[in-house]
MINUPA-390398 format. One line per 5 residues: number of its first residue (from 1); their letters; for each residue y negated, x negated, z negated of C-alpha. Coordinates in steps of 0.25 Angstrom, whole numbers, always signed. Layout:
% residues N
NUM) a) Y:X:Z  ...
***
This chain:
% residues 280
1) xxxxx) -6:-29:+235  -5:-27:+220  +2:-41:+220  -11:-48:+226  -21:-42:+217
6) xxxxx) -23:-53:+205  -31:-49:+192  -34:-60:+183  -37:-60:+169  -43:-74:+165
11) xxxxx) -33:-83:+170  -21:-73:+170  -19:-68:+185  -11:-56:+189  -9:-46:+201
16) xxxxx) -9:-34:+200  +6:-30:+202  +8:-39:+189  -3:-32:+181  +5:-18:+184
21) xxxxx) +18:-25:+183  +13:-29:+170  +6:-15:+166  +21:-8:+168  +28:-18:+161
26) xxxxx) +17:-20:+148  +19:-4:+148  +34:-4:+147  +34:-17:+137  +26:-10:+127
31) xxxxx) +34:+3:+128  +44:-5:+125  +39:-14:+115  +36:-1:+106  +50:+4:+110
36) xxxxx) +56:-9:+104  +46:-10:+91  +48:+8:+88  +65:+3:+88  +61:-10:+80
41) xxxxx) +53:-4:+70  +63:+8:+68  +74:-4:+68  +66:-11:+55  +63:+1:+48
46) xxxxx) +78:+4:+47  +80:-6:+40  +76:-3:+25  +83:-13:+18  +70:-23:+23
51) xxxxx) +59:-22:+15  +46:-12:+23  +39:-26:+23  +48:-32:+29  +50:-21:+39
56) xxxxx) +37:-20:+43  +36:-35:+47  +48:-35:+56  +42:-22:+64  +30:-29:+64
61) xxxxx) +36:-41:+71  +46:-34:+78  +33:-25:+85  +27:-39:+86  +38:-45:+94
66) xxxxx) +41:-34:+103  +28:-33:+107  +26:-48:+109  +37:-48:+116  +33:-38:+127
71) xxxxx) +19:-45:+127  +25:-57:+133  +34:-49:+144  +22:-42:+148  +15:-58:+151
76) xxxxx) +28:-62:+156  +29:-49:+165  +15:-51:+169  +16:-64:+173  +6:-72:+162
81) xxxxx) +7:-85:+157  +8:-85:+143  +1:-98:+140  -12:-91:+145  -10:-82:+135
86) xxxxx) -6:-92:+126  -21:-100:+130  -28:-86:+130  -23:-82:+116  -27:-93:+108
91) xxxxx) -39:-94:+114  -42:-77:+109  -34:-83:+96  -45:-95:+93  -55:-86:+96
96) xxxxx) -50:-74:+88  -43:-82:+76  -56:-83:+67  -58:-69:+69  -44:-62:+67
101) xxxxx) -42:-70:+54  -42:-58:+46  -32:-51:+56  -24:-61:+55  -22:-63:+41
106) xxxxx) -19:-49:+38  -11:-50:+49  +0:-60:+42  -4:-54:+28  +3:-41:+35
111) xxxxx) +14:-52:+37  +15:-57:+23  +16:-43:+17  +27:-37:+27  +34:-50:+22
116) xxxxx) +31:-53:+8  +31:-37:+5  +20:-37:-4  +16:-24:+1  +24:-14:+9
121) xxxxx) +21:+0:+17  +23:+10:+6  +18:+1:-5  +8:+6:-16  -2:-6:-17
126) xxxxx) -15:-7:-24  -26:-18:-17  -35:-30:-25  -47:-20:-20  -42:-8:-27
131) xxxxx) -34:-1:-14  -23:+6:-16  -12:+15:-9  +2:+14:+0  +3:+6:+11
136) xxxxx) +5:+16:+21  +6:+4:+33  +5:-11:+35  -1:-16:+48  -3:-29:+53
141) xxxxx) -17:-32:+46  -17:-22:+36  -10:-12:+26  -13:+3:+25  -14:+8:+11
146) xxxxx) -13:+23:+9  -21:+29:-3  -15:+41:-10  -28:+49:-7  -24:+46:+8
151) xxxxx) -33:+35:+11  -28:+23:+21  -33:+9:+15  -31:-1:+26  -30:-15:+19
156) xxxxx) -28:-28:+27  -14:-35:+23  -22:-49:+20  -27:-40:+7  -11:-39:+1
161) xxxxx) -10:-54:+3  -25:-59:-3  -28:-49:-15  -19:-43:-25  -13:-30:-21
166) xxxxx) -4:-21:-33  +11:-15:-26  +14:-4:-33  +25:+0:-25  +32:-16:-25
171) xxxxx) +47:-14:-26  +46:-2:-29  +40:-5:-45  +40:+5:-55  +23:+7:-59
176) xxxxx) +18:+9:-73  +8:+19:-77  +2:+25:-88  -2:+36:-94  -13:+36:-105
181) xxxxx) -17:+48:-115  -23:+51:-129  -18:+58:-141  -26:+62:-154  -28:+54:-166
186) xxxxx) -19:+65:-174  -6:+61:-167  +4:+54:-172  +4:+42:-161  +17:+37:-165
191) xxxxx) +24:+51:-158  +17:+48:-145  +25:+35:-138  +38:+43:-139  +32:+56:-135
196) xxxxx) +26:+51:-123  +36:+42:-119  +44:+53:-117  +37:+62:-111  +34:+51:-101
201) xxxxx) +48:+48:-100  +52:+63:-94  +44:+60:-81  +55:+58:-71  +46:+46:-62
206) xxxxx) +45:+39:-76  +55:+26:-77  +61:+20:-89  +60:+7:-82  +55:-4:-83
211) xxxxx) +49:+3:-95  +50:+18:-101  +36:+27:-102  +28:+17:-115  +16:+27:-121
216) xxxxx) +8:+17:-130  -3:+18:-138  -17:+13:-131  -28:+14:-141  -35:+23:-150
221) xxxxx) -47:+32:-143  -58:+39:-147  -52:+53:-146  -37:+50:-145  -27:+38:-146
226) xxxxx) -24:+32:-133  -9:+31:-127  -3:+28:-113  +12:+29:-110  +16:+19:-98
231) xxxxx) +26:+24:-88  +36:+19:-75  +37:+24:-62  +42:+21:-50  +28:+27:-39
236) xxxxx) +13:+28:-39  +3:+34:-48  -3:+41:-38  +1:+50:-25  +10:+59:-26
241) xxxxx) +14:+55:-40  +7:+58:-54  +14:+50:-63  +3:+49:-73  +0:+61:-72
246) xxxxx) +11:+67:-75  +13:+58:-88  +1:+64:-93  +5:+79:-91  +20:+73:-98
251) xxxxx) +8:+68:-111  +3:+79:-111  +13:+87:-112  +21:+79:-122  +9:+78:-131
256) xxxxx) +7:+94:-130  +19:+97:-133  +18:+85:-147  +7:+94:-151  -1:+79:-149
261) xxxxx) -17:+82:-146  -23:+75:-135  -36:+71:-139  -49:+74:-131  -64:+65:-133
266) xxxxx) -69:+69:-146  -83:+64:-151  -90:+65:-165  -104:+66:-165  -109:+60:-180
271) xxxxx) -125:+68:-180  -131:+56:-191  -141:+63:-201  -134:+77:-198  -139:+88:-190
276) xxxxx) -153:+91:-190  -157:+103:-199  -163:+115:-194  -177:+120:-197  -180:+132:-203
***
């Protein structure tokens, strides 16, 4: 009986004994296709002399492959002619083209960047429009950036390819920072540089390359002539470390122990004509 009852869908035509052959083998195709892709993607992660961009895309197309795979079994198993589908999805593809354009190009920017390696899953990067953080994931369309106060940015991958976007974490490149500070005018200014350059130097995250810590003089102030000392590391700013922070606790230190004032705002108020005089 089961064999004699058709349902039709448009112009595909099935009984029902196909449709629950077809439910039990779609069922059992997908428990194997995410079988197949969980051993895969395992497979590729293994292999860490492959760059994570480069990882990433061959789990991409291997999840691709399986489950396309499957897709055309279940048609098979089911009995539909494929060039139906082949009329039916360009017509939904005509008719849908204008508006999944966007999709679509973020779609093979996610391509390009998985290739190229611009920008990879665990990459500090910084955005043209002032967005910032690690990319936690990279999905088909878009990138998730995490924030170091915990905030997800989700950022479409066509923005890595059309605007400017700054990799702090790009081969791994040491960063420079800076650490600026003020010392009084009674100072000998000469003894500063080497002071400080040690001090800075005793930080154990501090490099020597490409270039020891440089303290320099910036300008002359109002209160205080102005220094900064430049430094190397290999890591962030930010998060769980405090590299500048802890460069200005090794100034300090060094210029208390030098006996060198740090200066604070100071203003001199001139009264023109003197003070008024009090009456009698």
């Amino acid at each position: 009986r089961l064999s004699e009852t058709i349902v039709g869908v448009g112009n595909i035509r099935f009984s029902l004994t196909t449709l629950v052959r077809g439910i039990i083998a779609g069922s059992l195709l997908f428990w194997l296709g995410q079988w197949s892709n969980s051993q895969t993607t395992a497979l590729i992660a293994q292999n860490k002399e492959m760059r994570p961009s480069i990882r990433q895309l061959l789990i991409k197309t291997a999840e691709f492959t399986i489950f396309a795979i499957a897709f055309l079994l279940l048609m098979n198993i089911l009995g539909i002619d494929l060039t139906t589908l082949a009329v039916l999805g360009g017509a939904i593809g005509v008719g849908l083209g204008f508006g999944l354009q966007k999709i679509a190009s973020n779609f093979i920017s996610g391509v390009i960047l998985l290739v190229e390696g611009q920008a990879t899953v665990g990459d500090y990067v910084e955005l043209d429009g002032g967005e910032q953080g690690k990319i936690v994931k990279m999905m088909a369309r878009a990138a998730i950036l995490e924030t170091f106060d915990g905030r997800w940015i989700v950022v479409p991958n066509e923005d890595f390819i059309t605007t400017r976007v700054v990799n702090y974490s790009d081969s791994g490149s040491a960063n420079r920072y800076e650490a600026p500070f003020s010392v009084s005018y009674d100072t000998d200014i000469n003894k500063i540089p080497p002071l400080i350059e040690a001090a800075v130097a005793t930080h154990p995250e501090v490099l020597d390359a490409p270039y020891p810590p440089d303290c320099e003089l910036r300008g002359f102030g109002e209160s205080g002539i102005d220094f900064a000392v430049e430094f190397w590391v290999n890591g962030l700013d930010d998060g769980p470390n405090k590299y500048t922070s802890d460069v200005l606790f090794l100034i300090w230190n060094a210029l208390n122990d030098a006996g060198v004032e740090i200066p604070y705002p100071q203003r001199v108020v001139e009264i023109k004509g003197g003070l008024p005089k009090e009456s009698a």
